[in-house]
N, C-alpha and C positions, 0 to 999 in steps of 0.2 A: 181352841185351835187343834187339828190334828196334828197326833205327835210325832206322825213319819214326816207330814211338810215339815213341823219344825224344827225338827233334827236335823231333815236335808239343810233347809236353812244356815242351820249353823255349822253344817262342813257343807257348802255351797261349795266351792272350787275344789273339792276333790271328788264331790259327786260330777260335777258335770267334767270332770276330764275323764272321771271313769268314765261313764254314760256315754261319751265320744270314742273311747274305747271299744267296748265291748259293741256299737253302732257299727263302727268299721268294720270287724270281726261278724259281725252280722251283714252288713253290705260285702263281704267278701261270700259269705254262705250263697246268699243271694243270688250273687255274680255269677256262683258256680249253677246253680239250677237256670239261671237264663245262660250261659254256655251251654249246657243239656239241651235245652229244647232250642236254641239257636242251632246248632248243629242236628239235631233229628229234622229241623224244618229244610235246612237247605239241602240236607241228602236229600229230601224228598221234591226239591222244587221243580226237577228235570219232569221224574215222571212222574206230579201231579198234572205241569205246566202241560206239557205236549195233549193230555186231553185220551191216553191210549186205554180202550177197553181190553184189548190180549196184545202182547209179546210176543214177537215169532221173531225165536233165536239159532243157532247155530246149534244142531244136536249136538247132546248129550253137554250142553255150556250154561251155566246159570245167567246169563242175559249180558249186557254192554260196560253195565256197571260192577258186573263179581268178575268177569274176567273178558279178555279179548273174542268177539262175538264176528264170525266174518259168513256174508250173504251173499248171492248175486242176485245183483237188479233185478231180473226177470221173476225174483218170488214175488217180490211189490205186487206182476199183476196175475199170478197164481193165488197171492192173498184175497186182492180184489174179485173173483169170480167163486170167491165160497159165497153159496147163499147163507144170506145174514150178516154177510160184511157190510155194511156202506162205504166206509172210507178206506184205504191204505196206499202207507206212502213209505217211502226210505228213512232211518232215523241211523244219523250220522252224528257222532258222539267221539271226542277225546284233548285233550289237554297237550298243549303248546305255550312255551315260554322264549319270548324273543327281546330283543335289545329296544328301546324305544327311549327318547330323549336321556338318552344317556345310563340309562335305567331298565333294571330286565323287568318286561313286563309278561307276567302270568295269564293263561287265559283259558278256560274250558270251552271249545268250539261245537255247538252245537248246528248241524245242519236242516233245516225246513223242508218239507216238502213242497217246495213252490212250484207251480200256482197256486195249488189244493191250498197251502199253510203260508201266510207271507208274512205271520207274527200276528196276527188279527189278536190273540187271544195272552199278548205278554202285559206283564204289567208297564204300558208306557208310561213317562213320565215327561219325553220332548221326544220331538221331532215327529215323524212317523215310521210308518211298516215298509218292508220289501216293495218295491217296485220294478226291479228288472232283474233277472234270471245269474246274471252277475255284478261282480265290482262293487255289491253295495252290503251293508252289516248295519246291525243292532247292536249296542254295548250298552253292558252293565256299567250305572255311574260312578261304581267301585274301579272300576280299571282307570278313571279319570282322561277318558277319551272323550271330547267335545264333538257336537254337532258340525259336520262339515268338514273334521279332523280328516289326514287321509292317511293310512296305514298300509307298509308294504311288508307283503308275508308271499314268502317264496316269489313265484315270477310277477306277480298281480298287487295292483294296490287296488285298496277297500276303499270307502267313503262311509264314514260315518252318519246313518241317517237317523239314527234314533236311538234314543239310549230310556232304559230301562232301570227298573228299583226291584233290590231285593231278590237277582237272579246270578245265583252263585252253586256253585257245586260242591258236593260233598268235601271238598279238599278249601272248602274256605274261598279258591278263586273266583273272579267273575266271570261269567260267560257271554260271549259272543254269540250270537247269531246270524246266520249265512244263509246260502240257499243249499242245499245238499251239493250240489255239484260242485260249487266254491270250497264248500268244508272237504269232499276228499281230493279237491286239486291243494288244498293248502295242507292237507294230512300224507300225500302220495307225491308231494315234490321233491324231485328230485335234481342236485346241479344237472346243468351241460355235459359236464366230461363224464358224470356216470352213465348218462341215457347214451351216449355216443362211444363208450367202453361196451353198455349192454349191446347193442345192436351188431358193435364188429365181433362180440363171444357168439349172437348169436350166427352170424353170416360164417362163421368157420364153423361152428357144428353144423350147418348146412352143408356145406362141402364137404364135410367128412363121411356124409352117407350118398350111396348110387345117388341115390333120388337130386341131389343135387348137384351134385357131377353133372348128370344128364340135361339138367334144367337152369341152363342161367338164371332166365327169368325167378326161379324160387331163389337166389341166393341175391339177388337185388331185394324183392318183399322182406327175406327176412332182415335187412339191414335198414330197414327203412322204419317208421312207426309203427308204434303199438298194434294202435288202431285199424291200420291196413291187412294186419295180420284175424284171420278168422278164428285161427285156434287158441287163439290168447284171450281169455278172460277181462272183460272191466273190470276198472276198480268195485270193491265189496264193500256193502253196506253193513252196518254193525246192528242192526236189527230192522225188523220190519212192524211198526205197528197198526194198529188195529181197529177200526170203530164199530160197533153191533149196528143194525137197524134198533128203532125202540119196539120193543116186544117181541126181537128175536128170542131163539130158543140158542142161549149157551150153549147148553151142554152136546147140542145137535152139531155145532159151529167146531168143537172141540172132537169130535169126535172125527170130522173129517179132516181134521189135522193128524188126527192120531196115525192115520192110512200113509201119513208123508212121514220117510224117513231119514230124512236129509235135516228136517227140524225140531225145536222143542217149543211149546207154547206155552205163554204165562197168563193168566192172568192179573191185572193193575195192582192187586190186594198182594200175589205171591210175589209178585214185579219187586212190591216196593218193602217186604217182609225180608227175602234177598240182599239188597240192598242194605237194612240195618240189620241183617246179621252176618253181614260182609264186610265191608270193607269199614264200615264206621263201626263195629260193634264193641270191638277191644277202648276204642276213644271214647264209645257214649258210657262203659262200664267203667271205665278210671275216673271219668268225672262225675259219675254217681258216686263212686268210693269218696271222691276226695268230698265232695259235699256231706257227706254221713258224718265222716272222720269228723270236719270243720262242724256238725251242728252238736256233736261229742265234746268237743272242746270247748263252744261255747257254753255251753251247759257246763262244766267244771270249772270254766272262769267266773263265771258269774256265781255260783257255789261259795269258790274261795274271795268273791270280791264283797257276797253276802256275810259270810262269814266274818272275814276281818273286819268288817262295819261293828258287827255285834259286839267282838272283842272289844271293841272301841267304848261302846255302850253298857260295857259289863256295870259299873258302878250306878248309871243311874236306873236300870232296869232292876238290879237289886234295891236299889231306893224306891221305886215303884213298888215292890215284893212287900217291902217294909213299909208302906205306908197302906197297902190290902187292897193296891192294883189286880182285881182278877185276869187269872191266864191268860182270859181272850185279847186284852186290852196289848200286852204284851207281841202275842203274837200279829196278831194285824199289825203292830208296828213294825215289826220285822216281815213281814209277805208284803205291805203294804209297798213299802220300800222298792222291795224287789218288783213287785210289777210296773213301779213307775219307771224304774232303772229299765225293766224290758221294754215298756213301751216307747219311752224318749230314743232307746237305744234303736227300736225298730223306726221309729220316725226319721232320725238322723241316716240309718243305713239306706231308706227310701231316697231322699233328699240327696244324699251325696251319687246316690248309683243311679241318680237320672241323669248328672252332671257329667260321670265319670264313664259311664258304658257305652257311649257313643263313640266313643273315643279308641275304642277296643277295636283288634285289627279283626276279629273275628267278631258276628255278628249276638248282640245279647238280646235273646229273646226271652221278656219278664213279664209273664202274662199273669190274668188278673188271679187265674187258680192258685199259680204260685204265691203271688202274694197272701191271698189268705191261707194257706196251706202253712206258708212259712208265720204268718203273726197265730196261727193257733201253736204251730212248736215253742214259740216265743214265750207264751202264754204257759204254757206245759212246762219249759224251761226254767221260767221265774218263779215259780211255786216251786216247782224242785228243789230251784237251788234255794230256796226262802229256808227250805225244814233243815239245812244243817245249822244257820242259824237260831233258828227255833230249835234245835234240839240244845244247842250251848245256853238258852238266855233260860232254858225252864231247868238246868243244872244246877244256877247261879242258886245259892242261899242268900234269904234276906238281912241276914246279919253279916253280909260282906260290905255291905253300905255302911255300915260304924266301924268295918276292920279296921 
């Protein structure tokens, strides 16, 4: 029989409680590398999702995601008329937290270009896309908003037509989907008594100059809406994006951006490069650090877990010496060991982190790379730590076995 089985054998209950051990301690390694790529995937779901070949942002601003990005509407169709556009539309983007069944619910609000975009291209999961220009949303199944749900945000209530998987924003929350217009009336709402405070500030700086002195008529306009008023700007878009023709010429398309000096243009690669080394960057480096640290520690637990096994073994591995056990026989007992301890350890940490990561408020993404990435450290690991034992069992003299 081999002599690592029947060793474990005979300390059976303290090897499998180790084994469970140092499993956990590996499912927490784990946990931590699908935190990593869980998070690099959902900064990126906006702008994979949206489908944008360039960026056209706010000069001299690195786009909607590094900081506050503000457009007016009329670039949409200055974008549209560069040859080698085909498609642009408004991309309305920002994060709102309101009260709901008793409970603050979180929500990243994305706006659509609709018609052009009416969600055609999200990951549905129920119901369906946009169909009218208001009143209606997409939700992520993360916010736990039902089909048909009706939600009131600012003056308007939504109706929930369709809810989505998997679409959540660099901040963990889940996003919504609107029609552009929806998203900056729900971004630029304002109560009653402040629109009705604006209008009488501005009707008395009317009066305060000739010009309205002279002109009733302008000191009614100005107390009246927004809209009625020509000098007053619409609400601003937070970026405008982009599609090529196929086999446009870039660089040609970029170039006549360069002539506008009102904006900055990104390309999807610099877009989404931005992005992780923005706002997620300092998160995605702490939790590379904390998984290094934790695959550090596994390795010197299992070292010292090796080790004290041996100690355990001193007498009869010197009885092996003294009976003309060669080295090798020795040793394979002691690595032998160790890699069955890494492997059941790696098995268990599998096992329990399918059970357990769904569970996690933030989303764990354990992809197939990782996992073999991680069972060859494993691997690397239990040999490692095998040779401090292997360094104690080839110390032992043979005549300690008659000590």
């Amino acid at each position: 029989m081999n002599l690592a089985v029947r060793d474990i054998r005979h300390s059976l209950g303290r090897f499998v409680l180790t084994t469970i051990g140092v499993g956990m301690l590996l499912m927490v390694v784990m946990g931590m590398g699908g935190i990593y790529r869980g998070l690099v995937d959902d900064a990126l779901v906006v702008t994979r999702g949206v489908g944008a070949d360039l960026w056209v942002v706010q000069q001299s601003t690195r786009g909607p995601f590094a900081e506050v990005s503000r457009l007016p509407r009329r670039v949409v169709d200055r974008v549209a008329a560069v040859p080698g556009v085909t498609d642009a539309r408004e991309f309305v983007f920002h994060t709102i937290q309101r009260e709901h069944r008793g409970k603050p619910l979180r929500m990243g609000v994305l706006g659509l270009g609709w018609p052009t975009d009416k969600g055609e291209g999200l990951p549905m999961v129920a119901g369906r896309v946009l169909a009218q220009n208001h009143y209606e949303m997409i939700a992520d199944e993360s916010l736990g908003l039902a089909l048909g749900e009706r939600l009131r945000l600012g003056k308007d209530t939504y109706t929930v037509v369709g809810v989505t998987s998997a679409m959540v924003s660099s901040g963990g929350d889940g996003i919504a989907c609107f029609t552009s217009r929806d998203a900056q009336a729900i971004q630029f709402d304002e109560p009653g008594e402040s629109v009705r405070l604006e209008r009488q500030a501005r009707r008395v700086r009317a009066g305060e100059i000739d010009f309205g002195r002279t002109q009733p008529s302008v000191l009614d306009r100005a107390s009246g809406s927004s809209r009625a008023i020509v000098a007053l700007p619409g609400p601003a878009v937070s970026a405008v994006i982009a599609r090529l023709m196929p086999g446009a010429d870039t660089d040609a398309v970029l170039r006549t951006f360069e002539g506008w000096s009102d904006i900055t243009v990104y390309s999807a690669a610099q877009q989404e490069d931005l992005l992780l080394k923005g706002s997620v960057d300092r998160a995605r480096r702490q939790i590379l650090l904390f998984r290094v640290l934790l695959t550090i520690i596994s390795a010197v637990i299992m070292a010292l877990i090796i080790y004290t096994l041996t100690l355990d073994k001193l007498h009869p591995i010197a009885l092996l010496k003294l009976i003309g056990a060669p080295n090798h026989v020795i040793v394979g007992l002691i690595m032998q060991q160790s890699l069955i301890m890494g492997a059941l350890a790696y098995g268990v940490a599998y096992l329990i982190g399918q059970q357990l990561f769904p569970l996690f408020p933030r989303r764990v993404l354990v992809a197939g790379d990782d996992l073999l990435r991680l069972g060859a450290i494993v691997l690397v690991i239990s040999v490692l730590a095998s040779l401090l034992g292997i360094w104690k069992a080839m110390r032992v003299a043979p005549n300690e076995a008659i000590g």
